[in-house]
N, C-alpha and C positions, 0 to 999 in steps of 0.2 A: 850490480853492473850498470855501466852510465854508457847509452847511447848517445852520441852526438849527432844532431841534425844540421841537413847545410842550409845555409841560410836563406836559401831562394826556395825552401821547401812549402808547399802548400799547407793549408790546414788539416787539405782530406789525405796528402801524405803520410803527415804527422801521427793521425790518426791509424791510418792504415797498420805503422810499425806499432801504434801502443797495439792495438787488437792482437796483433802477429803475438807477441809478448804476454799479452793477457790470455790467449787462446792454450800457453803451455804450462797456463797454472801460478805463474807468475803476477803480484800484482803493481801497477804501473803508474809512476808519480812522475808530473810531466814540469818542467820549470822552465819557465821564457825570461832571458836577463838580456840586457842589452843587444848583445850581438849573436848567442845563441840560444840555441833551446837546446834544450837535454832532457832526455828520458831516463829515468828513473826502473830498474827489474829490478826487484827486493822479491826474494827467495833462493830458491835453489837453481843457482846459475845452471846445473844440471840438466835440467830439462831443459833448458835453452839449446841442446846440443844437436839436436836434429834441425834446426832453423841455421841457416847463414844471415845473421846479420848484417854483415858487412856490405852483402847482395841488392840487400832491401832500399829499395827506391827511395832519396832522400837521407840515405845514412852519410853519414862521413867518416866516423870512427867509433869505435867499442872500446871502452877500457872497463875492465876491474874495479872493484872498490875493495880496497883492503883492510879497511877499518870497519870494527863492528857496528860504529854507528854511521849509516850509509847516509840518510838523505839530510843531517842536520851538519854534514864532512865539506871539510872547503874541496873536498876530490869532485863533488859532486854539483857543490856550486861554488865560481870560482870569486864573482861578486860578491861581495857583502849585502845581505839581506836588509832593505829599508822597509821598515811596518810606517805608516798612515795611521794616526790616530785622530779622526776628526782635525786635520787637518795640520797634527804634529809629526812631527816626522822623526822617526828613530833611526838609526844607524848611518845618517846622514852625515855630513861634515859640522853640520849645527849639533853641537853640546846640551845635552837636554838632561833636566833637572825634574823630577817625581819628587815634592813636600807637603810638608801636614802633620797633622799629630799622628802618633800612634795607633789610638783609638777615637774613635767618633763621642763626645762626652755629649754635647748639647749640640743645638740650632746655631744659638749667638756665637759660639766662640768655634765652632767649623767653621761659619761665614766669616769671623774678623780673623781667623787662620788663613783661609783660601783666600780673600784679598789680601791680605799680607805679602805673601810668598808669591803671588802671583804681580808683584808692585815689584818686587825683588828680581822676578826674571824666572821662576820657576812655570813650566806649561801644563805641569799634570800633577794633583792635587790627589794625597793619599789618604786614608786614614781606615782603621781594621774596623767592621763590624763584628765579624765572629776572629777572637781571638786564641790562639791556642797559647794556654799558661802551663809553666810547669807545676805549679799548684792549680789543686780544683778549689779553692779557695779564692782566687784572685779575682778579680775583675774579669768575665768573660767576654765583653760587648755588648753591643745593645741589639746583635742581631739583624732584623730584618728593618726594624726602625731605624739603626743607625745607615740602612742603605739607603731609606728613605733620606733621610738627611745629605748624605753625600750628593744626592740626587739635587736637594736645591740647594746645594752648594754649588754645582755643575750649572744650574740653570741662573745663579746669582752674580758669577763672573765668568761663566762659556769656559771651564777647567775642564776636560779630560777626566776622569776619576778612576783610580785603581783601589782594589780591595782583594783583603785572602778569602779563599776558599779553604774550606777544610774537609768539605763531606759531599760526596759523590751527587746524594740526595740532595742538596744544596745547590746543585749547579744550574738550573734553569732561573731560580729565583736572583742567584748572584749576576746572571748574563742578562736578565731584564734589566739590572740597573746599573752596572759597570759598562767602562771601556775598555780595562783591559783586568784580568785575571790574574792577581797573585796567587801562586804556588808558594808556601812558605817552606822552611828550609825541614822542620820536621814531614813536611808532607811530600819530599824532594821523589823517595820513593815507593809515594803510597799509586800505585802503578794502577788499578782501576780508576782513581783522581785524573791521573796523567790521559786515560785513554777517553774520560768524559768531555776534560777541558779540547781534546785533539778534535773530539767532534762539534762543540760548541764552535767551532770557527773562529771562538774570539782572542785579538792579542794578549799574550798568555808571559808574564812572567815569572821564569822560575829561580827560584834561589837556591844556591850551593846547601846540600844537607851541612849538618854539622862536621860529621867526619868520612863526607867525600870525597873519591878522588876526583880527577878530571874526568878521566873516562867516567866514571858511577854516574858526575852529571851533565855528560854530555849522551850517554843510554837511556837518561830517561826522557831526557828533551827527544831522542829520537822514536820514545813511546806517544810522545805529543803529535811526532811530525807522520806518523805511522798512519794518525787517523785524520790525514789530510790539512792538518792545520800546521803549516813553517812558520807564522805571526807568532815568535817565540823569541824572546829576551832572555836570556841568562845574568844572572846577578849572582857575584861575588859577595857574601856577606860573613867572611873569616868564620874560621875553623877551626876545632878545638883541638889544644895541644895540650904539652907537661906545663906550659906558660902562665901563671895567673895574675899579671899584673896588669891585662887587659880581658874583660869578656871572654873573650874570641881574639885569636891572630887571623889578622887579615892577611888576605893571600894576595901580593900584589902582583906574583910572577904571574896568576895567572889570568891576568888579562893578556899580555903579550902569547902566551904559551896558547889561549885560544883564540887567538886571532891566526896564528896556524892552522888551529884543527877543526873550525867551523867560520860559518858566514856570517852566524847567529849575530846581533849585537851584544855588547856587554856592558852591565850597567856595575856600579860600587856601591854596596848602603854602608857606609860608614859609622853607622850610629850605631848598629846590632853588633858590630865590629867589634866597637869600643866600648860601648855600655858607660862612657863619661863623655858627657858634653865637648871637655875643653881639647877632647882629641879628634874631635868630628875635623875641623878646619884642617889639621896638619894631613891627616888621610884625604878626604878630599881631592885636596889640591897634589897631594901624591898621585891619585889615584886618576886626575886629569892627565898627569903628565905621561905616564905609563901606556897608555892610549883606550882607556873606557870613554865608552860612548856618553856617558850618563851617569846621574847619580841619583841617591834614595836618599833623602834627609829629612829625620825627624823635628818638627818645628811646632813648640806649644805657646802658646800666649802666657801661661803661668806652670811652667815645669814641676816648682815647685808641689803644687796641687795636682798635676796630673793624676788620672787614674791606674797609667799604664807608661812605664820607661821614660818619667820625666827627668831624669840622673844622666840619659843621653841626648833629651830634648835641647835646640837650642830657640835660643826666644828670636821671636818674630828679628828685630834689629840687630842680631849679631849674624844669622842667617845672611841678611841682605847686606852686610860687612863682607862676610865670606864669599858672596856672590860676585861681588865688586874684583876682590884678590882672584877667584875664577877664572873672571874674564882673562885676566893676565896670564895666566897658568896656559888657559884655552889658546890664548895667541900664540904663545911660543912656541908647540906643537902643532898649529896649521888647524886649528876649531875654532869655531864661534858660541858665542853663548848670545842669547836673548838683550839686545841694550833693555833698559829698562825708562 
C-alpha cells in the first residue's frame, strides 16, 4: 500500500503515520522525490484495517499496489530513480558507460585499460575479481588481489569501480573496495546474496538471470529493496533461447517494457549478449536508442590473449570509435554522453 503525504507535511508528521503503520505489524519504507513523499506498508494490508488512514494528519491519499514487487513498481515511485556514484550519476539524462576487461589480469594493463576507456568517455571502470565459470577449470580470478588492483585503478584516474559478487561470505570484503556491486546473472536468484547486498547499502547492479522473466527480475531487485537499499540498476544482459548464432538473445523490448514497471534505471551489457566482439557496436547503439540508461562493455588491450571472454572484448580504439557513433545514437533520443 502507498501513502501519499501533502507536501507542507512536517518531519514529525511524517513520522507520526510511519509509527501509526509500524505499530500494526507492518514494516515502513519511506521515499521523498521531488514533489512528494510516499510511504511505503509492505505486508499484510489486513491489519491496516482498524487504522483510517486517510484521517491521519498529513495524508493525502492511499492507493493499493498491485503488483507483487511493491517498492522497486513505478506504482510506488513515479520518478525515475538517480543513484550518485562518487559523483556519477545514473538514471539521469547523461548516458553513462561501465568498461574494462572482463577480468582483473595484472596492475599494468588494468591501469592502461582504465585510462583508455576513461579518454574514450566511459565514468565507471569494471573488471571481475571473483569470476563464476561454467567450467571449474577456467580461470577463476584473482580474488581479493584482483580488488586490490581495481582499488589503484580507481586511485590512478578517480574511475568509480564495479565488481561481482558471488558469495554471501564475500560481501564485506567486496564493499571495502568497490563502488558499486555486481549481481551476476547466475547469481540473479541466489536470494540470501540479494538480501546481504540490500543491507550493505551499496549501489548494487543486478543482471537479468539467464532465463528470466521480467517479473523473476524485477522480485528479486525487490529482495534488495526489501533490506532498505533502492541504489539498484537493472541490466539486461540477453537470454537464452532455441537461438545459437549468438550467445545469448538480447532482449531489447525489455528496456521499454521496464520503464513502465519500475523507476529502477536500466543499463545493456552487450558483450555477454553477444559473446562476439564485431556485434558489441550494432547492440549498443540499438540499445541507446530503445531508451537504456547505460551500458556494460567489455574492453581488453589484447583480446586476443585475454584470460577471460576476450572473443567479445573490444580493443581499447574501436571502443572509443563506438563511443564517438554513441554520442550520435544519444542525441537523437534526448541523452548525452561524456564529450571526451
Amino acid at each position: 500500500m502507498i501513502i501519499v503525504i501533502k507536501r507542507d507535511a512536517t518531519p514529525e508528521v511524517i513520522e507520526h503515520v510511519a509509527e501509526k503503520i509500524k505499530g500494526a505489524g507492518l514494516a515502513v519504507h519511506i521515499s521523498k522525490g521531488k514533489e512528494r513523499t510516499i510511504i511505503g506498508a509492505i505486508g499484510d494490508e489486513a491489519l491496516l484495517a482498524s487504522i483510517s488512514l486517510e484521517a491521519l494528519p498529513g495524508v493525502e491519499s492511499v492507493m493499493p499496489i498491485l503488483k507483487p514487487y511493491k517498492l522497486v513498481s513505478r506504482e510506488f515511485r513515479k520518478e525515475g530513480t538517480v543513484i550518485d556514484v562518487n559523483g556519477v550519476k545514473i538514471g539521469d539524462c547523461e548516458l553513462q558507460v561501465i568498461a574494462g576487461p572482463c577480468s582483473v589480469e595484472s596492475k599494468e594493463s588494468l591501469i592502461s585499460c582504465a585510462k583508455q576507456v576513461q579518454a574514450a568517455g566511459a565514468k565507471i571502470l569494471r573488471g571481475g575479481a571473483f569470476k563464476p565459470r561454467t567450467s571449474p577449470y577456467d580461470f577463476q580470478g584473482l580474488g581479493v588481489e584482483g580488488l586490490k588492483l581495481l582499488a589503484e585503478a580507481r586511485k590512478a584516474t578517480g574511475l568509480p569501480i564495479i565488481s561481482e559478487l558471488m558469495d554471501p561470505r564475500d560481501t564485506d570484503v567486496v564493499c571495502q573496495y568497490v563502488d558499486i556491486v555486481q549481481i551476476g546473472a547466475r547469481n540473479m536468484q541466489n536470494f540470501r546474496l540479494l538480501m546481504e547486498v540490500g543491507k550493505a547499502k551499496k549501489p548494487v547492479l543486478l543482471k537479468r538471470g539467464l532465463s528470466a522473466t521480467i517479473k523473476e527480475v524485477l522480485m528479486s531487485a525487490e529482495y534488495i529493496a526489501s533490506q532498505g537499499n533502492s541504489q539498484i540498476i537493472l541490466c539486461e544482459r540477453g537470454i537464452r533461447t532455441f537461438e545459437t548464432a549468438t550467445r545469448s538473445t538480447l532482449d531489447l523490448s525489455a528496456v521499454p517494457v521496464l520503464k513502465e514497471e519500475t523507476h529502477l534505471p536500466i543499463f545493456i551489457d552487450p558483450s555477454h549478449s553477444a559473446g562476439r566482439w564485431n556485434l558489441v557496436a550494432p547492440l549498443a547503439k540499438a540499445a541507446v536508442a530503445v531508451g537504456a540508461d547505460g551500458l556494460m562493455i567489455e574492453v581488453h588491450p589484447d583480446p586476443e590473449n585475454a584470460l577471460c571472454d576476450g572473443a567479445q572484448s573490444l580493443k581499447p580504439s574501436k571502443f572509443a570509435a563506438l563511443m564517438d557513433e554513441i554520442r550520435l545514437v544519444a542525441a537523437s533520443v534526448g541523452r548525452t554522453l561524456a564529450a571526451v
